[in-house]
TIMI-2910 file (N, C-alpha, C, CB; in pm, 1 decimal, decimal comma, always signed):
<rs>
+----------+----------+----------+----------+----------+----------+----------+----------+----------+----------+----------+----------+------+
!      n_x !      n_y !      n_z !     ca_x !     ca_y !     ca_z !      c_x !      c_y !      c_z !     cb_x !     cb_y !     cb_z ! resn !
+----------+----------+----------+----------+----------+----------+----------+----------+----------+----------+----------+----------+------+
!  -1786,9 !  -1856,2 !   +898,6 !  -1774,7 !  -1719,7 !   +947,4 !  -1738,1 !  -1628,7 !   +829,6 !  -1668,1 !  -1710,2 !  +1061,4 !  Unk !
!  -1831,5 !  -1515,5 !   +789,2 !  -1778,6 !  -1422,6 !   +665,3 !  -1698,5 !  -1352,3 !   +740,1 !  -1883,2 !  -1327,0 !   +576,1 !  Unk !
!  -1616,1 !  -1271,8 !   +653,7 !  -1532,3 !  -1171,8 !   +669,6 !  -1594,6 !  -1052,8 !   +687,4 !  -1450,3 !  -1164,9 !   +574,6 !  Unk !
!  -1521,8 !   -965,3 !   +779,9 !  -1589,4 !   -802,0 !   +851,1 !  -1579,4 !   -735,5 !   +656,2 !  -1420,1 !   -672,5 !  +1032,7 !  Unk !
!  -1681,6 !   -606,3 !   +636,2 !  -1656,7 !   -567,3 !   +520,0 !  -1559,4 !   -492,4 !   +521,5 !  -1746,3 !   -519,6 !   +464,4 !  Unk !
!  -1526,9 !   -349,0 !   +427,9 !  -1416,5 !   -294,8 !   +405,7 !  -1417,3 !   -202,0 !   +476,0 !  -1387,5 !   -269,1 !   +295,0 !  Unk !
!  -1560,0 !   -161,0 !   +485,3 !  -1590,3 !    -16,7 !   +631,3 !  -1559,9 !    -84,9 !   +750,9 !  -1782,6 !    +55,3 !   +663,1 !  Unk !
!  -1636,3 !   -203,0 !   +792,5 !  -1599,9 !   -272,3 !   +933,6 !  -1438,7 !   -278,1 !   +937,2 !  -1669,6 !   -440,4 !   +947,9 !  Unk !
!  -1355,9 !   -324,7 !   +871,1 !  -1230,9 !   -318,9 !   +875,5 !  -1150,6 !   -171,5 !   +860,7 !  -1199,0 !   -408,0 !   +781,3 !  Unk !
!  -1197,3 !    -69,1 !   +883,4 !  -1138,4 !    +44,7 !   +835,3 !  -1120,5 !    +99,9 !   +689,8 !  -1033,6 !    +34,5 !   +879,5 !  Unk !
!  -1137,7 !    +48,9 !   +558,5 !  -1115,9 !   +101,4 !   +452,8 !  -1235,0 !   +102,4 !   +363,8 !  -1012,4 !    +46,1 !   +404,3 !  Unk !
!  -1350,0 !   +180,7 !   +408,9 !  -1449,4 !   +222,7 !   +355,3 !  -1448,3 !   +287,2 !   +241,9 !  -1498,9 !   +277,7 !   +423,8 !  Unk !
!  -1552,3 !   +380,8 !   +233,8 !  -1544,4 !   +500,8 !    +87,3 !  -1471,4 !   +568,9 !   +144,0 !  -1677,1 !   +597,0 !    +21,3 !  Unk !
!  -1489,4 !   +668,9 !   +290,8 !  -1394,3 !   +765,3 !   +327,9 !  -1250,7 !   +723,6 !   +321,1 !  -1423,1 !   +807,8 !   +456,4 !  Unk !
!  -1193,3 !   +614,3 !   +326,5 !  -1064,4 !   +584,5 !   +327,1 !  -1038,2 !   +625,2 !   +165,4 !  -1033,2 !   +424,1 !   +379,8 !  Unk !
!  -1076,0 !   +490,9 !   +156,6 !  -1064,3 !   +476,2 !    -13,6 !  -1061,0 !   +640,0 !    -94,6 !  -1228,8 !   +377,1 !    -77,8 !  Unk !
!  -1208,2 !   +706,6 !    -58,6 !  -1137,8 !   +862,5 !   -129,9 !   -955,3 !   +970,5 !    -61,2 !  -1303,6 !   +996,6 !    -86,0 !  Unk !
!  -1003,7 !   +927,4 !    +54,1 !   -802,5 !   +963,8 !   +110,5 !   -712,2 !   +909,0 !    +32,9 !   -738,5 !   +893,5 !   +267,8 !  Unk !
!   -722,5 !   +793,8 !    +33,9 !   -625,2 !   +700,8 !    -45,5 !   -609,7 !   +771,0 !   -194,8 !   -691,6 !   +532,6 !    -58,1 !  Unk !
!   -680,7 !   +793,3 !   -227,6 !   -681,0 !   +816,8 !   -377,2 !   -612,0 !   +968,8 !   -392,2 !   -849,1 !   +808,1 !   -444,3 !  Unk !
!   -698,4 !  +1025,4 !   -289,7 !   -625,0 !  +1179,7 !   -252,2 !   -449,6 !  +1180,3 !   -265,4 !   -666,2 !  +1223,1 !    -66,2 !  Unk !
!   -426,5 !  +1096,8 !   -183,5 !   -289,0 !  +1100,3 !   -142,8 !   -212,7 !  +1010,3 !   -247,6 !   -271,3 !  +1049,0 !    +10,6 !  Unk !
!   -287,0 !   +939,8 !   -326,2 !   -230,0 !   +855,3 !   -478,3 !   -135,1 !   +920,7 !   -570,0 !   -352,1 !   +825,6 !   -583,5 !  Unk !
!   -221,5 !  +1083,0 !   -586,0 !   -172,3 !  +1189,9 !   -635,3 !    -72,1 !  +1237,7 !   -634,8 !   -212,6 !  +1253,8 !   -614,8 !  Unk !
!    -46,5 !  +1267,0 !   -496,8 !    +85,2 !  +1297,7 !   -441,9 !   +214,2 !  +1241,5 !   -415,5 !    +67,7 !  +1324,6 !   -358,7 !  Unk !
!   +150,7 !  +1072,5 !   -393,8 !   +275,9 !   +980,2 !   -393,3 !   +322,2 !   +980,6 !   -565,7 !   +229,3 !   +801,7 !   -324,9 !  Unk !
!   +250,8 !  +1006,9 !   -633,2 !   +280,9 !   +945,8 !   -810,8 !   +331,8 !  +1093,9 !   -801,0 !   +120,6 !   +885,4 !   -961,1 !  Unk !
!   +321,9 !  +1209,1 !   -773,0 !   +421,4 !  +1331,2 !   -751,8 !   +544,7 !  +1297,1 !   -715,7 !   +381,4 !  +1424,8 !   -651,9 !  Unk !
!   +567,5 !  +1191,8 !   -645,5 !   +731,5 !  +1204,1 !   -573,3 !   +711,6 !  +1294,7 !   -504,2 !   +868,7 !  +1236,4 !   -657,7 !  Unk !
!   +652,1 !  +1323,6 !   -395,3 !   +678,5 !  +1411,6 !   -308,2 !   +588,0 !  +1403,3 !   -167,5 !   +666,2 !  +1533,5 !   -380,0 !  Unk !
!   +608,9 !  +1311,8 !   -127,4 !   +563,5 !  +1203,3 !     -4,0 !   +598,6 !  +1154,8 !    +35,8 !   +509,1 !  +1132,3 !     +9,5 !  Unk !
!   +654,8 !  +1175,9 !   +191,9 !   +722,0 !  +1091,8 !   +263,9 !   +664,7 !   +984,6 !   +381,5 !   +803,7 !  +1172,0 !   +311,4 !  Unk !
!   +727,4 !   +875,8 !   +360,8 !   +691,7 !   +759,9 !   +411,7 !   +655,7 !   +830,2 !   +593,7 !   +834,7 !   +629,0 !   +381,2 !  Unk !
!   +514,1 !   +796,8 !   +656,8 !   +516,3 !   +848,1 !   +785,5 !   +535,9 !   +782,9 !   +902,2 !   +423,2 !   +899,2 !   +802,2 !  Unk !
!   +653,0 !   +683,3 !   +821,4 !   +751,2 !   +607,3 !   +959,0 !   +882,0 !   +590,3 !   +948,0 !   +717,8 !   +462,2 !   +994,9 !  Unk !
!   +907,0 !   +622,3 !   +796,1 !  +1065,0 !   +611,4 !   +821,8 !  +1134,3 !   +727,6 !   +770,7 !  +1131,4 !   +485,0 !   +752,8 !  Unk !
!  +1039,5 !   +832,3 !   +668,7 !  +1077,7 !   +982,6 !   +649,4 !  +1138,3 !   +982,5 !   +526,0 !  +1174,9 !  +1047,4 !   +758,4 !  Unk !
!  +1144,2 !   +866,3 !   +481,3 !  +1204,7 !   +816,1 !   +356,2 !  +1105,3 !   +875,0 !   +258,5 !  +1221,4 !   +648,9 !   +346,2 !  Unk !
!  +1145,6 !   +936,2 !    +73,5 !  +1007,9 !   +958,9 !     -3,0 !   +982,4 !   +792,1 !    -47,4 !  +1023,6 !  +1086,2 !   -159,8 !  Unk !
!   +820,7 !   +830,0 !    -68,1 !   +791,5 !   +719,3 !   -152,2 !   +805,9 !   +745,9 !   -285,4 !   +668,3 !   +671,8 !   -132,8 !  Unk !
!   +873,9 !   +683,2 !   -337,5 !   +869,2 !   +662,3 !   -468,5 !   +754,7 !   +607,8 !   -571,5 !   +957,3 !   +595,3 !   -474,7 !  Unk !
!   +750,5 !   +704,5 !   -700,9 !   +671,0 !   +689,9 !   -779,4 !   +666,1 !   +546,8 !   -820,8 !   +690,4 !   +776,0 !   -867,6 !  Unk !
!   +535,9 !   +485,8 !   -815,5 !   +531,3 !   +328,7 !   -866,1 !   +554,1 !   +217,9 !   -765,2 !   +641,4 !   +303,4 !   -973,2 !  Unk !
!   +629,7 !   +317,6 !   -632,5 !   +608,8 !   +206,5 !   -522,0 !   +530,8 !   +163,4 !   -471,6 !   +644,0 !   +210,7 !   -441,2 !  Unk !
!   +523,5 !    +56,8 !   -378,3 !   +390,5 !    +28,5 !   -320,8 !   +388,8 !    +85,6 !   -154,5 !   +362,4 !   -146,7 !   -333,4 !  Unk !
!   +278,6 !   +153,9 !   -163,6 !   +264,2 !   +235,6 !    -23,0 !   +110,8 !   +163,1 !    +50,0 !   +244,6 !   +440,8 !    -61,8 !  Unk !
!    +48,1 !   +230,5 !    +98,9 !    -11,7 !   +222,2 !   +228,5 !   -117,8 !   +339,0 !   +272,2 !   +102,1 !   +219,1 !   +324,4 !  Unk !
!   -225,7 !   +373,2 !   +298,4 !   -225,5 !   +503,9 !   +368,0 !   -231,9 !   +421,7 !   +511,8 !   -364,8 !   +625,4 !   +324,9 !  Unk !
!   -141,0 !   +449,8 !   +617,0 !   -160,5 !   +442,0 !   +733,5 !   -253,0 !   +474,2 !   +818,8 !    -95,8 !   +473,4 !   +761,4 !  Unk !
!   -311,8 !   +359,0 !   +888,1 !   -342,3 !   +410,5 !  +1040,6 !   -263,2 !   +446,4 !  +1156,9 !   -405,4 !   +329,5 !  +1094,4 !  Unk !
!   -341,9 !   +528,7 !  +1257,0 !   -266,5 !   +526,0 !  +1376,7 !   -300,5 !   +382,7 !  +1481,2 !   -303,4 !   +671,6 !  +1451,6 !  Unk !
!   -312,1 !   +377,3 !  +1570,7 !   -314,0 !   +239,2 !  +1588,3 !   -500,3 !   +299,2 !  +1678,4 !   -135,6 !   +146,3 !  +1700,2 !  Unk !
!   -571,9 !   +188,0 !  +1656,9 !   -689,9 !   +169,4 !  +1687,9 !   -765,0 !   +221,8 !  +1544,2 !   -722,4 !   +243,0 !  +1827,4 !  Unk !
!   -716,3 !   +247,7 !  +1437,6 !   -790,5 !   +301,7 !  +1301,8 !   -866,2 !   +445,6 !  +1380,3 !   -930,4 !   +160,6 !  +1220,7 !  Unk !
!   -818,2 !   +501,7 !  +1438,8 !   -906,6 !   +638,4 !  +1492,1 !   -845,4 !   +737,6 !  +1403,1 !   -888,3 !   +689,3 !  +1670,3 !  Unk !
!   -806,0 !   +766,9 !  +1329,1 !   -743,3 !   +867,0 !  +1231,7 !   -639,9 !   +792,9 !  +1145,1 !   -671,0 !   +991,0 !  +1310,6 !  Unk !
!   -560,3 !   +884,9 !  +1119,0 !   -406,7 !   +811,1 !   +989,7 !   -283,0 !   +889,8 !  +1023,6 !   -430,9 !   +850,3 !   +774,3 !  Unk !
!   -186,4 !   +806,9 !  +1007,4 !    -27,2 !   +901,2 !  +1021,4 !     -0,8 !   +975,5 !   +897,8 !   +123,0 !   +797,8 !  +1041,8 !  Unk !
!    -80,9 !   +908,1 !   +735,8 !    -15,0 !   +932,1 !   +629,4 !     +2,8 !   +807,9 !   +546,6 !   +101,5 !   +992,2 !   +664,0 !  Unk !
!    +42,5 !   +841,1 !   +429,9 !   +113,1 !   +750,8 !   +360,3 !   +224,1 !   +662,8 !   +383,6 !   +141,2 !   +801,7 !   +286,0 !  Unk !
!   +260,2 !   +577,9 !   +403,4 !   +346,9 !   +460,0 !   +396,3 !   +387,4 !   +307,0 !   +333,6 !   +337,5 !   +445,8 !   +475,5 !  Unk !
!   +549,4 !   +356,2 !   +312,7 !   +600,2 !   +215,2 !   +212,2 !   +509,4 !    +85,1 !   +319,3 !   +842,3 !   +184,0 !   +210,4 !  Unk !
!   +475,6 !    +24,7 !   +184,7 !   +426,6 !   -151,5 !   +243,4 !   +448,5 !   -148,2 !   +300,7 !   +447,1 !   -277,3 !   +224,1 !  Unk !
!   +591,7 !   -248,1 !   +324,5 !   +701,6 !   -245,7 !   +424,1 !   +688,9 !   -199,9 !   +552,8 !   +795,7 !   -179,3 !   +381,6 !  Unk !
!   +683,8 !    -80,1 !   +537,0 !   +744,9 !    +35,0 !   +657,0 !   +581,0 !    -43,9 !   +743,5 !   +755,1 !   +288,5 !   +596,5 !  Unk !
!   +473,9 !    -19,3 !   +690,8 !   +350,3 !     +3,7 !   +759,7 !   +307,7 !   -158,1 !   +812,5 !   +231,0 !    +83,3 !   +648,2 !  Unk !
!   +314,1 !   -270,5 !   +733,8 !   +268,3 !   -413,2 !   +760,6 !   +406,9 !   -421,4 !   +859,7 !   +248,6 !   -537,9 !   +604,7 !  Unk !
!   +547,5 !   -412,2 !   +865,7 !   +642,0 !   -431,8 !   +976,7 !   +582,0 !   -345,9 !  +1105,8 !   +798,4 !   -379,4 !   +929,6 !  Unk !
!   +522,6 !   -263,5 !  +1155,9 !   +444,5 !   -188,7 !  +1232,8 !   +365,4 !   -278,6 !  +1273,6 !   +384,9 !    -80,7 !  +1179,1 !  Unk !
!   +291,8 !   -317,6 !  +1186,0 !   +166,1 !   -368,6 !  +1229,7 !   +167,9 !   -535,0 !  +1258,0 !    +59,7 !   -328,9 !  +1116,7 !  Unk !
!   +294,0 !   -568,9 !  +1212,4 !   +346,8 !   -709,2 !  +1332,2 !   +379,7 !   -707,6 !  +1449,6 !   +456,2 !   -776,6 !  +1309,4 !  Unk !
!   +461,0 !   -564,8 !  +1408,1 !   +545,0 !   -544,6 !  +1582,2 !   +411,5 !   -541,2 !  +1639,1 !   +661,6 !   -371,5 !  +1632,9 !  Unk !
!   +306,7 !   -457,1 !  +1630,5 !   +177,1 !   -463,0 !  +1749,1 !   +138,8 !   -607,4 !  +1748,9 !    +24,5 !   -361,7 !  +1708,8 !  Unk !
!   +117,0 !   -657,8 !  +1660,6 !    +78,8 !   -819,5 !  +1673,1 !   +144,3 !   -888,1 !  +1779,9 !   +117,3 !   -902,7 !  +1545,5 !  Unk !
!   +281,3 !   -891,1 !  +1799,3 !   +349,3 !   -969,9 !  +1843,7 !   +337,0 !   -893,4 !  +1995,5 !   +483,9 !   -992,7 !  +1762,3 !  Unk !
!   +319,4 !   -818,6 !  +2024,5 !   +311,0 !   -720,4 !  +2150,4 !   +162,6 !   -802,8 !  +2172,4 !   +313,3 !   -512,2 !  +2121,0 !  Unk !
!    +97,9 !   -774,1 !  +2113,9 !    -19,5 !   -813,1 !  +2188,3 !    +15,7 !   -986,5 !  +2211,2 !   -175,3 !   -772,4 !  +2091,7 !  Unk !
!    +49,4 !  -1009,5 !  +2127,2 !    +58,2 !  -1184,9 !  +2145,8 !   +121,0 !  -1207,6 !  +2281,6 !   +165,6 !  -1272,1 !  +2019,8 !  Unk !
!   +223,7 !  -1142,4 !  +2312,9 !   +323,4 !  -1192,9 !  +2406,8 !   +289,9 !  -1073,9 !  +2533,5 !   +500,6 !  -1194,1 !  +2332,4 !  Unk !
!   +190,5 !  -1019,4 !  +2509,0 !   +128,1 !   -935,6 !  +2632,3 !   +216,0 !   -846,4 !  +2683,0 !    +84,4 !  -1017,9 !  +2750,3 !  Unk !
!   +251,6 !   -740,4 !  +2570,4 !   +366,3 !   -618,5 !  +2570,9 !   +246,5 !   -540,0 !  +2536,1 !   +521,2 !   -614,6 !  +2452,4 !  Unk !
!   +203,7 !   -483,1 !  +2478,0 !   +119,2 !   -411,2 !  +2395,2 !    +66,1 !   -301,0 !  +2487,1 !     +8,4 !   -500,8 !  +2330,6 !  Unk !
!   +117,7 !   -217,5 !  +2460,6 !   +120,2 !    -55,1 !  +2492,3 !    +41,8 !    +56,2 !  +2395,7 !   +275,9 !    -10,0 !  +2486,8 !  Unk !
!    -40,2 !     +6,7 !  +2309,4 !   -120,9 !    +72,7 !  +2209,6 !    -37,7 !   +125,0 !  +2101,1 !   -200,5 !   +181,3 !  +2268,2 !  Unk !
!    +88,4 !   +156,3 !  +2130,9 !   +148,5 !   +230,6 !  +2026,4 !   +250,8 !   +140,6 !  +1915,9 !   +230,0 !   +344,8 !  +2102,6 !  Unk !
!   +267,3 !   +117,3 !  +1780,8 !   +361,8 !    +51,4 !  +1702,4 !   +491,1 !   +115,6 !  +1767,1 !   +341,1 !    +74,0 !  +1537,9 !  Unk !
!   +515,4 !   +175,3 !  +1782,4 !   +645,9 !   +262,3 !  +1785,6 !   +708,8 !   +302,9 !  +1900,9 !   +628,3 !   +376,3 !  +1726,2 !  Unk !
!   +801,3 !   +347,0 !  +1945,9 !   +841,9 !   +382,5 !  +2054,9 !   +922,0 !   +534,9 !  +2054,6 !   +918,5 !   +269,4 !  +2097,5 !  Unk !
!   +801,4 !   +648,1 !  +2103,2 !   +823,4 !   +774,2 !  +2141,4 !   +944,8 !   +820,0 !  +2160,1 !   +766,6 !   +796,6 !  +2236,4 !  Unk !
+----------+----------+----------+----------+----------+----------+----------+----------+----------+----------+----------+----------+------+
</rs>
């Protein structure tokens, strides 16, 4: 079985040019993480986020902040919680 490509998976050219967009701004220091409000820091490792279903983006986000998100949905769906949303309103 191959692997879906980078468009099938969400991170196409259009991503990839966002990403780069927003590269700018994180290496500015002046970007805040869009889950914990925290800045990202220059040289950290960030993320551009999805919202959940890849239908748009929240923003930039620490590793961290964004792959812990995206377990919590894992584990929701695993254990048949899964409410579409990482987060709770």
């Amino acid at each position: 079985m191959s692997r879906p490509s980078t468009t099938q998976r969400g991170y196409g050219y259009l991503h990839q040019r966002r990403r780069e967009r927003m590269r700018r701004l994180v290496e500015a220091g002046i970007v805040r993480c869009a889950r914990c409000q925290k800045i990202i820091a220059p040289g950290e490792r960030w993320e551009l986020d999805h919202v959940p279903g890849k239908q748009g983006y929240l923003g930039a986000s620490h590793f961290l902040c964004n792959r812990s998100a995206g377990g919590k949905v894992g584990a929701a769906i695993t254990n048949g919680k899964h409410r579409g949303w990482s987060r709770d309103w």
